[in-house]
N, C-alpha and C positions, 0 to 999 in steps of 0.2 A: 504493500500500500504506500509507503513511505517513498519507494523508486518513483511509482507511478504517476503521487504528488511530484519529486523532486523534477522529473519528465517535462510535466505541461507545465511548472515554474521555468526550465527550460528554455519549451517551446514557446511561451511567451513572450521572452525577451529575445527570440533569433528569427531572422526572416525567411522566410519558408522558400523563398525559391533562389536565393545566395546563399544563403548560412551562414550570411554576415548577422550581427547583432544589430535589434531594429531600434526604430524611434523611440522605444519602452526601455532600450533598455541605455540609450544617450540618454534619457532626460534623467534616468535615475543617475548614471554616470557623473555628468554636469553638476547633480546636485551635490556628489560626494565630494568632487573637485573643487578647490577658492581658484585657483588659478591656472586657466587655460587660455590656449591659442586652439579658432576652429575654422577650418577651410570648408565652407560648403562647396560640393562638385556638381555644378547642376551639366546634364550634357545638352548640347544645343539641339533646339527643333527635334528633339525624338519622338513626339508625335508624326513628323513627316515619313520615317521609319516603323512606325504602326500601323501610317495610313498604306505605305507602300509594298508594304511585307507580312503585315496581319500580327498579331500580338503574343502568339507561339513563337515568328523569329523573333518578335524583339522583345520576350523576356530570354531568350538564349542570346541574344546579346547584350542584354542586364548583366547576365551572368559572367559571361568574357568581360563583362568593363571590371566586374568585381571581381575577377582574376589578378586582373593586370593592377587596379590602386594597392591589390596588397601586396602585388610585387614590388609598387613604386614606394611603399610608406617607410618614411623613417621610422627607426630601432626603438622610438621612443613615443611612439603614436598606434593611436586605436582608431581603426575605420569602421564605420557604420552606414550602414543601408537606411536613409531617414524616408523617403517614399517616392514610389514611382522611380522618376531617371534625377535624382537626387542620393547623395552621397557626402558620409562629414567624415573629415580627417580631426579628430581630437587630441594636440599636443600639451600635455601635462605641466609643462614650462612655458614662461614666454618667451617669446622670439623676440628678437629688435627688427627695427622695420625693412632693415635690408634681407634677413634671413626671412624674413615672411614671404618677405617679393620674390626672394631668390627660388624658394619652395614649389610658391604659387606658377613663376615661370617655366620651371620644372616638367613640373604637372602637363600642363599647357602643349607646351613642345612634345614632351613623349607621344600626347594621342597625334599631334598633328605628324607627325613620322609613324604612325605605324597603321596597319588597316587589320580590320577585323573579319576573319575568315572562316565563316560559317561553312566548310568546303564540301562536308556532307548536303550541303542544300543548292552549291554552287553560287554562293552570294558572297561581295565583299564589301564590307561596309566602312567606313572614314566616320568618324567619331573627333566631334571637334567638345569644347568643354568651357564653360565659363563656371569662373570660381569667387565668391565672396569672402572676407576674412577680416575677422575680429578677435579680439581678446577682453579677457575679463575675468570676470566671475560671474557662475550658473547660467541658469538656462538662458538671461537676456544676453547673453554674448554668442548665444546660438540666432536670435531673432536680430542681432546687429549683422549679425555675417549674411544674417538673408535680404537685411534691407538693402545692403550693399551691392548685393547681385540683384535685386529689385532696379536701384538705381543708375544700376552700369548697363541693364537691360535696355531701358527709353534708347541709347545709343549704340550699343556698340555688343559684339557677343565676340566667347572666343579668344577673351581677355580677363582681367582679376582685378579685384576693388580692395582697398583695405578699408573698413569700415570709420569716417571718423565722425565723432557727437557734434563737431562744430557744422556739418555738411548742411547746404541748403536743405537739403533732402533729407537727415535727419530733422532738422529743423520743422519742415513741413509734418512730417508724419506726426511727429507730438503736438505739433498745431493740431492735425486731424483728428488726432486720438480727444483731445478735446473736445473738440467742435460734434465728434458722434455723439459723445453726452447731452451735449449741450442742445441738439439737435431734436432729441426726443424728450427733452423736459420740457423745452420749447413748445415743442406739439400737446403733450399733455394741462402744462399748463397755460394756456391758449396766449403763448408771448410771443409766435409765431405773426406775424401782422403783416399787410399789405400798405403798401406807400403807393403813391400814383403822381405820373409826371405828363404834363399837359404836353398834347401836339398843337400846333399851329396850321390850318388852314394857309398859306400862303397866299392862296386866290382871295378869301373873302376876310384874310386877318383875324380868323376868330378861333376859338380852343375849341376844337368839336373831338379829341377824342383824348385818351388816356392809356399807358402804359401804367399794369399793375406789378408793384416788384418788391418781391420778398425781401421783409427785415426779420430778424430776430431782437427782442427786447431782452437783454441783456442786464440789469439792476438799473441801473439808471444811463445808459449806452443804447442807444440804436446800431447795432451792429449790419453792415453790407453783404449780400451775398458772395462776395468777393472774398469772405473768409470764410464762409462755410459751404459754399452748394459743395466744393470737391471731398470736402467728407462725405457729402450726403449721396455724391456717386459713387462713392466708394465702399461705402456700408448700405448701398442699394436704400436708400431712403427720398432717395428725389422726388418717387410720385407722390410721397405722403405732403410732402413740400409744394408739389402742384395742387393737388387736390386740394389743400388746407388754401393757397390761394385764389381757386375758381371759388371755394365755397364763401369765403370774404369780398371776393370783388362781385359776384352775383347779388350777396348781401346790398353793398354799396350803389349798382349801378340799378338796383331795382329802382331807385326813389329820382332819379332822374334820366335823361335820354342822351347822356352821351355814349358815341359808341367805346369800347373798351379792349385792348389786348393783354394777351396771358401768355406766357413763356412756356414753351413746350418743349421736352428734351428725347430725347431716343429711349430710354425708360421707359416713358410715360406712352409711348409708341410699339414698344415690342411688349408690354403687359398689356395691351387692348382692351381698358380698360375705360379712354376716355370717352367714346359716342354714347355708350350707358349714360356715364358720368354727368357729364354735360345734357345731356338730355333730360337728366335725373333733374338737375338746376334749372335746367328753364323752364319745367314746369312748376317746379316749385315758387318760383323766382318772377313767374310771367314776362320771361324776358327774353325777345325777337330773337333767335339765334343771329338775325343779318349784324346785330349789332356786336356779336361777339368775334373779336378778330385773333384767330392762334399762331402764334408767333414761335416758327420751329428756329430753333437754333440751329449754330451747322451741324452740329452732330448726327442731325436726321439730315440733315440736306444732303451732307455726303453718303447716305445707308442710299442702296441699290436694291432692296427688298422688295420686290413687285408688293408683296404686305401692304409695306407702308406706304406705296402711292392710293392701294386699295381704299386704306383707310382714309386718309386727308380727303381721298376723291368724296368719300361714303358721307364724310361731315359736311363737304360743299356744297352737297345735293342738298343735305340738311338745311342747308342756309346760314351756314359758318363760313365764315372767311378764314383767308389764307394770309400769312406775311412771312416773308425768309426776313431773319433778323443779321445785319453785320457781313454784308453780302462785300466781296472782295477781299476777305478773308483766304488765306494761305489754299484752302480744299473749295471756296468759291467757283463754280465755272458757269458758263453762259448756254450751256447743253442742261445741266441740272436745273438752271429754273426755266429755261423751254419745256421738261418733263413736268416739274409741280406746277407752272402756270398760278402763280400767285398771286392775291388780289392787289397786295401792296411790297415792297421788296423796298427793308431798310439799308443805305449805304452806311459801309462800316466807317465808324467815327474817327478812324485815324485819316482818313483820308480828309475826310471835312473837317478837323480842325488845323490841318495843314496846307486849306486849298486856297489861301490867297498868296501865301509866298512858295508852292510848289508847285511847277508846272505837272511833276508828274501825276500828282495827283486831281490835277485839274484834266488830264488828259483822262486818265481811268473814271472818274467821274462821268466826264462828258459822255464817254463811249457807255454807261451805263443807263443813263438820261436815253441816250438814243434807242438802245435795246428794247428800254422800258415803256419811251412812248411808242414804239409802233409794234408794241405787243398789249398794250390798253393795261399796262403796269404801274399803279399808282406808287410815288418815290417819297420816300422819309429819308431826311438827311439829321441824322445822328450828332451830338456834340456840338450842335449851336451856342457856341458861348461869349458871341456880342452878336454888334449890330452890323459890322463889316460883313461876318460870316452869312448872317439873316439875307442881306444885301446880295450878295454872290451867289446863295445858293438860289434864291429868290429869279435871281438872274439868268437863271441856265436852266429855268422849267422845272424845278423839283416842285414837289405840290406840298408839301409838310415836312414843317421844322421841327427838329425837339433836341433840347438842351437847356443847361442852367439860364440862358436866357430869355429863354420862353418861360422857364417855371423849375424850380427846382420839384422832386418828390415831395409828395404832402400826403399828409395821414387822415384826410377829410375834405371831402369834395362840395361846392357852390350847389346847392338842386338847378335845374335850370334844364334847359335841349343845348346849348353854344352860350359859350362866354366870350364878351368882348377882351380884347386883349390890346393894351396901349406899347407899340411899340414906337422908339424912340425916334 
């Protein structure tokens, strides 16, 4: 009885198809160790080798990579199978920063020289590896080594990071880890709040519609989305974020007749949740859909998902409008909104607040202006923030301004159908 226990204690802690020691049995490791150095080995794209070869060759080639690190590991290090095509080198001492590099280079170079020769299958496989690495003590010097390979991921594979606290990107993540708390207290305690910022009619000078845009209330701070929505993609919480703002700006827009926009993200688009949603509002709410205008971010602009044209198309029949928000942006092109054919199409605000002293921006402008009018493309020019700009954009056919000098965000709207607006 005693073996049989001793057995499945064991098999526990060893990975069943290496017979390396698994995730169970590093974090217990970690825990026993104060001071460690840990290489995570993640290997590059080996899903592309799942998708090409089926998942019989490539855990037989899991297994040859876990060959070869225990051939490569120093005298003084435990290797571990942590999951999937992921692998941790645990060095009991610390390194200095050259000997880290020098290890991590190592590593590196051996796969790119050798190939993996499945010969009974007749397949040869090249195995390249990207490596993160940190030091410490316990387990968060296992979640530093990963953030490492996280952040050296955005660019580049194939290569090695050493993890350090002062990194933008450390930085950012303990922001995040934040801001997810702070995210659902928000929502529970209804400190989640919508602000609204006037557009301008250009032709007849008057405020006839509104942009609605997520704050969070903070103790006595009005905090920007600008420090939170990327937790809230991150921790998959953004629709709760949309939804808690259509059900506030529905509230709001009920009592008077302006028309109103709401931000919409690629979430809020692959959970197809929102025609319900929205529908759910406006009859609650008795409020025209014509009036409601969805404002996709690029996120969705750049998605190719026959889906998601299904869907925007499905809300337009509805009598929702459409707007691409920040159009001229990096993944922007003039094919993508020929496809969604949108009601309104905002220009991205860097261009308009650089288009009195930059020709190039007056040239990209222009050439959007043209697209727009003779596909019956109504134009929002972004970052109005004087009268010069008002004047210019005014100048070149855009039909609506919005920026600090039309109106900053505000927490409470005039009743009214159009407000006059004095501009200077």
């Amino acid at each position: 009885m005693a073996a049989i226990l001793e057995k499945k204690v064991c098999d526990y802690y060893k990975d069943q198809l290496t017979g390396l020691n698994n995730r169970f049995s590093l974090l217990e490791y970690l825990k026993s160790n104060s001071r460690v150095s840990i290489f995570v080995v993640n290997l590059d794209n080996f899903s592309n080798v799942n998708n090409a070869y089926g998942y019989q060759i490539g855990d037989e080639i899991i297994v040859e990579v876990s060959k070869l690190l225990n051939e490569i590991k120093l005298s003084n290090t435990k290797l571990f199978r942590f999951d999937g095509d992921e692998f941790v080198f645990v060095i009991k001492d610390f390194f200095n920063f050259r000997e880290l590099q020098e290890f991590a280079e190592s590593v590196i170079s051996f796969f790119n020289n050798i190939e993996i020769n499945l010969g009974h299958h007749d397949i040869i496989v090249k195995i390249s590896v990207t490596i993160g690495v940190a030091m410490g003590s316990g387990v968060i010097t296992l979640n530093h080594a990963k953030e490492a390979i996280n952040q050296l991921r955005l660019y580049s594979r194939n290569s090695f990071k050493i993890f350090s606290a002062k990194s933008e990107y450390a930085r950012k993540q303990q922001e995040n880890v934040y801001w997810i708390h702070k995210i659902k207290e928000a929502i529970v305690d209804e400190k989640l709040i919508s602000f609204f910022q006037p557009m301008l009619n250009n032709h007849t000078k008057k405020i006839e519609k509104y942009e609605c845009l997520a704050r969070i209330k903070d103790d006595n701070a009005i905090v920007s989305p600008a420090r939170f929505m990327e937790a809230a993609r991150i921790t998959g919480t953004l629709s709760l974020v949309t939804r808690t703002i259509i059900v506030n700006a529905f509230k709001v827009f009920s009592k008077n007749m302006y028309e109103f926009s709401i931000n919409i993200t690629a979430s809020d688009i692959h959970l197809g949740y929102l025609e319900k949603f929205l529908i759910l509002n406006v009859k609650k709410y008795k409020i025209d859909p014509s009036r409601v205008v969805l404002e996709l971010l690029e996120d969705i602009v750049t998605l190719t998902e026959s889906n998601m044209l299904d869907q925007i198309n499905s809300l337009r029949r509805l009598g929702f409008k459409v707007a691409i928000d920040d159009f001229g942006q990096e993944n922007s092109n003039f094919a993508r909104l020929l496809d969604l054919n949108p009601d309104y199409l905002k220009i991205d605000g860097a261009f308009i607040k650089n288009i009195l002293e930059d020709r190039q921006s007056q040239i990209i402008v222009e050439a959007i202006v043209d697209v727009c009018k003779k596909s019956d493309i109504k134009i929002i020019a972004e970052y109005v923030h004087n009268e010069e700009v008002l004047k210019k954009v005014d100048e070149m056919g855009i039909d609506y301004a919005q920026g600090y000098y039309i109106g900053e965000p505000i927490i409470k709207i005039e009743d009214g159908s159009v407000r006059n607006v004095s501009i200077r």
